[in-house]
N, CA, C and O atoms as CSV, one atom per row, in Angstrom:
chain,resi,resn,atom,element,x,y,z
A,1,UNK,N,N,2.914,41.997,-17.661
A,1,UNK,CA,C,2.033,40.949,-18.126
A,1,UNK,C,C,0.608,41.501,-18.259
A,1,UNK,O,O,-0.018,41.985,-17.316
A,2,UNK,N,N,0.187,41.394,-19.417
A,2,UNK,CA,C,-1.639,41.672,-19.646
A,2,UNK,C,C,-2.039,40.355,-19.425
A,2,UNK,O,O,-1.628,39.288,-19.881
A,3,UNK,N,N,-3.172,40.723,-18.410
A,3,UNK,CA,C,-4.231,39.958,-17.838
A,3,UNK,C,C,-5.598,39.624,-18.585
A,3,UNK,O,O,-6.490,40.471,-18.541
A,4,UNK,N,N,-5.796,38.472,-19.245
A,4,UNK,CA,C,-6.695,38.792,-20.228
A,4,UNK,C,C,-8.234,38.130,-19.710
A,4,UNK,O,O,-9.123,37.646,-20.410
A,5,UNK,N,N,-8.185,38.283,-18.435
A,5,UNK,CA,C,-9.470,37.725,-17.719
A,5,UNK,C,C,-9.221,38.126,-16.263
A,5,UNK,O,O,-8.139,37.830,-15.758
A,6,UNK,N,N,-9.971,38.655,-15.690
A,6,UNK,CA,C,-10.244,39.035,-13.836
A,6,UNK,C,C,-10.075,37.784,-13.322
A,6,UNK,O,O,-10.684,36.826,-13.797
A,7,UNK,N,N,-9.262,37.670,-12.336
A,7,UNK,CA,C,-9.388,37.046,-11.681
A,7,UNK,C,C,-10.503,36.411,-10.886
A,7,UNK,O,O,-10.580,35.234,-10.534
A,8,UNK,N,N,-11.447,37.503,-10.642
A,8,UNK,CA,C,-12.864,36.560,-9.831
A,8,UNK,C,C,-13.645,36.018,-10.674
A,8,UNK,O,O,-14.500,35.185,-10.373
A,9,UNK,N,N,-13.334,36.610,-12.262
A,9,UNK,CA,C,-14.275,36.088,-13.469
A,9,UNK,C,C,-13.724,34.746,-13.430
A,9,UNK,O,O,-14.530,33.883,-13.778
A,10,UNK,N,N,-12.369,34.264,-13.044
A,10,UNK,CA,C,-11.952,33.097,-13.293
A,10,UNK,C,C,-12.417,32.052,-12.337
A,10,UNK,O,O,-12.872,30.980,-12.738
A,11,UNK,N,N,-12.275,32.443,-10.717
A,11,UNK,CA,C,-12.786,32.594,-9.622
A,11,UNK,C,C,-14.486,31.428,-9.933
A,11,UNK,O,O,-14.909,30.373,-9.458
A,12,UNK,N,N,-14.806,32.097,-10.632
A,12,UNK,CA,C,-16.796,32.178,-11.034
A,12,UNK,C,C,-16.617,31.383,-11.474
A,12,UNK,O,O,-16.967,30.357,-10.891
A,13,UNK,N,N,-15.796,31.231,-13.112
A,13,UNK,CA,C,-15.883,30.009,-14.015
A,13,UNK,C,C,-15.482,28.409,-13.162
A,13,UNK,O,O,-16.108,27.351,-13.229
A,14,UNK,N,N,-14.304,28.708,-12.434
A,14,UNK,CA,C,-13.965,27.759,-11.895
A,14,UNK,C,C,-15.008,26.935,-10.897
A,14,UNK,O,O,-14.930,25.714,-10.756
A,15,UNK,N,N,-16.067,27.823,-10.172
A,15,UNK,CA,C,-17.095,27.500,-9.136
A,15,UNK,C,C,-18.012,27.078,-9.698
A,15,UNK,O,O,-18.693,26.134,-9.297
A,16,UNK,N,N,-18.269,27.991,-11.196
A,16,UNK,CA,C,-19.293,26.996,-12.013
A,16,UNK,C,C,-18.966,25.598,-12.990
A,16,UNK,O,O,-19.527,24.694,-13.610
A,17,UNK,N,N,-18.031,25.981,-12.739
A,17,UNK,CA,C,-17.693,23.825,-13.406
A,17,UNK,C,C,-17.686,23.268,-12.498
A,17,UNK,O,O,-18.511,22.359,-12.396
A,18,UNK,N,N,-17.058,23.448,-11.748
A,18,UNK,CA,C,-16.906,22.228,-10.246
A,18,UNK,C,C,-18.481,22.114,-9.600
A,18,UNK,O,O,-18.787,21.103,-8.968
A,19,UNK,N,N,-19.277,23.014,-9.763
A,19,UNK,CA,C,-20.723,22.685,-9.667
A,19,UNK,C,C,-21.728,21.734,-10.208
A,19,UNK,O,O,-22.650,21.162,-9.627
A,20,UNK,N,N,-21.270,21.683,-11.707
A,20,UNK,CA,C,-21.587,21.274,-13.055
A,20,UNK,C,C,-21.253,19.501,-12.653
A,20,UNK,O,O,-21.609,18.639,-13.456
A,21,UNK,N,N,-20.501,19.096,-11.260
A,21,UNK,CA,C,-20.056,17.586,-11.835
A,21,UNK,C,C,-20.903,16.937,-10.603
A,21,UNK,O,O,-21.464,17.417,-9.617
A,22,UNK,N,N,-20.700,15.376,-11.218
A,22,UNK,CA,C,-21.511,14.611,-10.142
A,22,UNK,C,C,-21.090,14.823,-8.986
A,22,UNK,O,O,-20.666,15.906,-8.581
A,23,UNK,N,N,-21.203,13.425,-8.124
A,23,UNK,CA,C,-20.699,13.252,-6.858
A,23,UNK,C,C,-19.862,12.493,-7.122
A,23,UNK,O,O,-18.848,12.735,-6.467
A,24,UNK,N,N,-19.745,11.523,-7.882
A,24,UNK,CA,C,-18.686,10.190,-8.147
A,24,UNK,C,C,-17.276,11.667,-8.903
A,24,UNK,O,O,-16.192,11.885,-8.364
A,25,UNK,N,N,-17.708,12.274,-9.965
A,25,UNK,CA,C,-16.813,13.019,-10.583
A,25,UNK,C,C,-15.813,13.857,-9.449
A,25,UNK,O,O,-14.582,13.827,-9.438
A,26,UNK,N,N,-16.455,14.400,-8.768
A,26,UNK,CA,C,-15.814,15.267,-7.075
A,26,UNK,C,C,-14.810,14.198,-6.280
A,26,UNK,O,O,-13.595,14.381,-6.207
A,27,UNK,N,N,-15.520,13.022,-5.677
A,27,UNK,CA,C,-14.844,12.597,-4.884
A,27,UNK,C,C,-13.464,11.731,-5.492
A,27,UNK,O,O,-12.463,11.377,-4.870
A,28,UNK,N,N,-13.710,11.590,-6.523
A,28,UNK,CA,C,-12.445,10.806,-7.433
A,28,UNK,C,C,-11.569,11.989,-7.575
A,28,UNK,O,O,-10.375,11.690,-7.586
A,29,UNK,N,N,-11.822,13.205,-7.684
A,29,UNK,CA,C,-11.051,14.351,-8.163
A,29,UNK,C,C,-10.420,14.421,-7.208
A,29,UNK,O,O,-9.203,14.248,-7.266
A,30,UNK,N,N,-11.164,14.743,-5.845
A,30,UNK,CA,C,-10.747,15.018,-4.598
A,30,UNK,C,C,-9.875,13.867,-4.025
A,30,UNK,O,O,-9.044,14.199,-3.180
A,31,UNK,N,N,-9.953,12.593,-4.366
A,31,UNK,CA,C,-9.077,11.642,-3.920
A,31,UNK,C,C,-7.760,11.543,-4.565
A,31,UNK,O,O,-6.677,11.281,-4.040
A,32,UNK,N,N,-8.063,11.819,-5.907
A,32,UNK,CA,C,-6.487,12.319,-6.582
A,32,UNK,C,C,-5.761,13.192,-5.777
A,32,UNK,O,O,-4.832,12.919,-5.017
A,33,UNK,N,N,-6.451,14.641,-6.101
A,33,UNK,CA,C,-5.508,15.362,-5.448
A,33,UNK,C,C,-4.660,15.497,-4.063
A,33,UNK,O,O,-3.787,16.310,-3.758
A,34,UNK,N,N,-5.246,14.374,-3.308
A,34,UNK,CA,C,-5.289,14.744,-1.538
A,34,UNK,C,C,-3.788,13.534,-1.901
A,34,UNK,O,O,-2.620,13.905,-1.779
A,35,UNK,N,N,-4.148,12.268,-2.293
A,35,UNK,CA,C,-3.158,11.840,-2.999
A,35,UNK,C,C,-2.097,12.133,-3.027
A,35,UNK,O,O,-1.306,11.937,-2.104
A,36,UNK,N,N,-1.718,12.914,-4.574
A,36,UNK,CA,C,-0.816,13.406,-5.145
A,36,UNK,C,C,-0.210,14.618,-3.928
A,36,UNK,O,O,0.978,14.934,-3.856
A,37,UNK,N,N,-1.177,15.117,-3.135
A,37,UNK,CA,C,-0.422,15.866,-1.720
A,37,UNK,C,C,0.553,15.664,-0.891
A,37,UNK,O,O,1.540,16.321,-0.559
A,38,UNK,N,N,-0.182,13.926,-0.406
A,38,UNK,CA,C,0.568,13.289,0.631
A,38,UNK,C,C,1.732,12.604,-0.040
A,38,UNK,O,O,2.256,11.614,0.471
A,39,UNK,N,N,2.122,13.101,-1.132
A,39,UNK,CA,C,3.137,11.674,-1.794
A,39,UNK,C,C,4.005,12.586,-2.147
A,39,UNK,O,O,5.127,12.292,-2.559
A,40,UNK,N,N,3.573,13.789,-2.022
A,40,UNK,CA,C,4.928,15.154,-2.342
A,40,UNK,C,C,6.177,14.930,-1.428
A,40,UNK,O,O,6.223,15.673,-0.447
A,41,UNK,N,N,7.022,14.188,-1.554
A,41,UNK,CA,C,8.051,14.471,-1.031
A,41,UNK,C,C,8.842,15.719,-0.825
A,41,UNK,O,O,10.054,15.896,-0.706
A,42,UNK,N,N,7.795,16.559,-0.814
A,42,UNK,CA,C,8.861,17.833,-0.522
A,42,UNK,C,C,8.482,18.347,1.048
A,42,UNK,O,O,9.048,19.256,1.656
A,43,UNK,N,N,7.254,17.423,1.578
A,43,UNK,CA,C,6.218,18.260,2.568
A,43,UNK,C,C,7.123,17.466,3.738
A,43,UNK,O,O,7.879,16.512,3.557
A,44,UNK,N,N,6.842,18.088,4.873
A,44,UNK,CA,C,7.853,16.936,5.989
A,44,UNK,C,C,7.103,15.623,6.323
A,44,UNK,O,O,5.900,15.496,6.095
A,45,UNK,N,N,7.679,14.892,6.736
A,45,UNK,CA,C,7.246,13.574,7.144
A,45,UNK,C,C,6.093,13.248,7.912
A,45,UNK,O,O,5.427,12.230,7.720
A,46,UNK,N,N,5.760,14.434,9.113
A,46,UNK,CA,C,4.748,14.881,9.760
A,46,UNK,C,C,3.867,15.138,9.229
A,46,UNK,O,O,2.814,14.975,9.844
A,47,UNK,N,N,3.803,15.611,7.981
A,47,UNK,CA,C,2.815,15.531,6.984
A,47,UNK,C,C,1.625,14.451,6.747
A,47,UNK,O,O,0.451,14.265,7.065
A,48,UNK,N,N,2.383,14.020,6.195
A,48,UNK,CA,C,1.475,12.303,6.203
A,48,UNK,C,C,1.664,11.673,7.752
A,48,UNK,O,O,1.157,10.556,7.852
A,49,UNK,N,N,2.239,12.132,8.863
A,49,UNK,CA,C,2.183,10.947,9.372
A,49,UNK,C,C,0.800,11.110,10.207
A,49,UNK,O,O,0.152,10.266,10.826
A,50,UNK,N,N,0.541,12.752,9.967
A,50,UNK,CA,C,-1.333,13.181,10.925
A,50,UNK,C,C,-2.047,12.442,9.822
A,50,UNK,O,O,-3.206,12.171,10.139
A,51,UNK,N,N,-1.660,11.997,8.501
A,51,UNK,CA,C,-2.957,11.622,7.553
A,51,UNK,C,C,-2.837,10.127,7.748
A,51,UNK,O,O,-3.745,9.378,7.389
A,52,UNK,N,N,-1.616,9.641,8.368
A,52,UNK,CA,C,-1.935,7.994,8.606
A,52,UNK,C,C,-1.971,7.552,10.089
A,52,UNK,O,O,-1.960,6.376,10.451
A,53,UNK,N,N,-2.035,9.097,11.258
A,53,UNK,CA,C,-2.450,8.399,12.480
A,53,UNK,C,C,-4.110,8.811,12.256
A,53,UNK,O,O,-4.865,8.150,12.968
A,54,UNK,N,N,-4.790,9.851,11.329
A,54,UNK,CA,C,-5.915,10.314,11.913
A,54,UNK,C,C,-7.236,9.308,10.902
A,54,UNK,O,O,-8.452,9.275,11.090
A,55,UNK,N,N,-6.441,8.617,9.886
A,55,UNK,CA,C,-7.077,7.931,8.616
A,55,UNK,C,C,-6.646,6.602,7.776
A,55,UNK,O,O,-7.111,5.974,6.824
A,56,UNK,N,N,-5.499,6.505,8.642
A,56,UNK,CA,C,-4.956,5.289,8.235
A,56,UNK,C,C,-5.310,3.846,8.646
A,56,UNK,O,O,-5.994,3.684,9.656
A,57,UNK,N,N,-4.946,2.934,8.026
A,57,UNK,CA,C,-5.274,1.366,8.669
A,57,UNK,C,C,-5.002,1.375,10.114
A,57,UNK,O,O,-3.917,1.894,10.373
A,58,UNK,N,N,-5.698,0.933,11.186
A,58,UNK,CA,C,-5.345,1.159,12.026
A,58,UNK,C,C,-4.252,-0.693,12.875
A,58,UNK,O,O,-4.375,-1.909,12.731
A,59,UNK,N,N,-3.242,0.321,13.750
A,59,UNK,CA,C,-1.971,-0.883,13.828
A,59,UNK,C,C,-1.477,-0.998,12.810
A,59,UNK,O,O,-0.898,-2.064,12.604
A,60,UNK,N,N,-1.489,0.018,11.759
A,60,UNK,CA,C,-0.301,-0.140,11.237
A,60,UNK,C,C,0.498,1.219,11.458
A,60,UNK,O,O,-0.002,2.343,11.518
A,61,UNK,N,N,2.021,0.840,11.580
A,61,UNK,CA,C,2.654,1.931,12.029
A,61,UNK,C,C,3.921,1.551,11.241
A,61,UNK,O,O,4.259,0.376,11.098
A,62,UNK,N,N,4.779,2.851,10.608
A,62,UNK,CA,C,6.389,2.775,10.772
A,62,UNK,C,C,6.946,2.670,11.659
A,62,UNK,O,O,6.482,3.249,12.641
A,63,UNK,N,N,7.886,2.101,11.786
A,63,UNK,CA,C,9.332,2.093,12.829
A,63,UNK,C,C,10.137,3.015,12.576
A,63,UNK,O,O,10.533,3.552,13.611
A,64,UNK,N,N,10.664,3.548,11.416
A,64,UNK,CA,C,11.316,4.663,11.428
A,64,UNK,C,C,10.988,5.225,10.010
A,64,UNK,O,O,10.126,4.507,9.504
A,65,UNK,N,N,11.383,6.321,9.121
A,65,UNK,CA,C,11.408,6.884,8.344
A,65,UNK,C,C,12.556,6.870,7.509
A,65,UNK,O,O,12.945,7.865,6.896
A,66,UNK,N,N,13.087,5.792,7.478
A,66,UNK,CA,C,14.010,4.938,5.758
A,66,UNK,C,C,12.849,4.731,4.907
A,66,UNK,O,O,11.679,4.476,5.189
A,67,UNK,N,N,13.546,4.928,3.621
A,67,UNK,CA,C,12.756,4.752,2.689
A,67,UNK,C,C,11.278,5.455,2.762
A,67,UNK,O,O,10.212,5.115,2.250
A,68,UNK,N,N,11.608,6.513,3.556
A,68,UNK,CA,C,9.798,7.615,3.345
A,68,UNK,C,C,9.690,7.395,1.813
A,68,UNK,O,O,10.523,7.505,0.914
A,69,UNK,N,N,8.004,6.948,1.826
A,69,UNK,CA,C,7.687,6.686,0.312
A,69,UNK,C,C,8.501,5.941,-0.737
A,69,UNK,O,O,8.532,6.027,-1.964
A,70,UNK,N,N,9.149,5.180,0.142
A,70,UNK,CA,C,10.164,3.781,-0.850
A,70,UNK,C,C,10.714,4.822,-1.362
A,70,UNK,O,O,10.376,4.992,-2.533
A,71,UNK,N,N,11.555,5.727,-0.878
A,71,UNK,CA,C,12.639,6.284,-1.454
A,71,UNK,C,C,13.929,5.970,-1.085
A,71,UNK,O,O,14.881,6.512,-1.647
């Protein structure tokens, strides 16, 4: 495979757009992705369950793990 750009050149470009955006533009980005993380059903259950004891509504809890993510 020819590489038609360095990697840290990409590295750079990438640091200089994500620089380039607001604050509203970041944290919406960043809320997608963290998102689309926790909803990967491929990650274990423990996964999300540190992101809904350390950030979640609090008292709310599962009883068991049927239907992880209404599946």
């Amino acid at each position: 495979m020819i590489e038609k750009y360095d990697e840290e050149d990409i590295a750079t470009a990438v640091t200089n757009c994500v620089d380039s955006w607001d604050m509203d533009t970041l944290v919406s980005y960043a809320t997608e992705m963290l998102y689309k993380e926790y909803m990967d059903r491929s990650q274990p259950i423990e996964h999300i369950d540190e992101l809904m004891e350390e950030w979640g509504p609090k008292g709310h809890k599962i009883v068991d793990n049927e239907g992880y993510f209404g599946a």
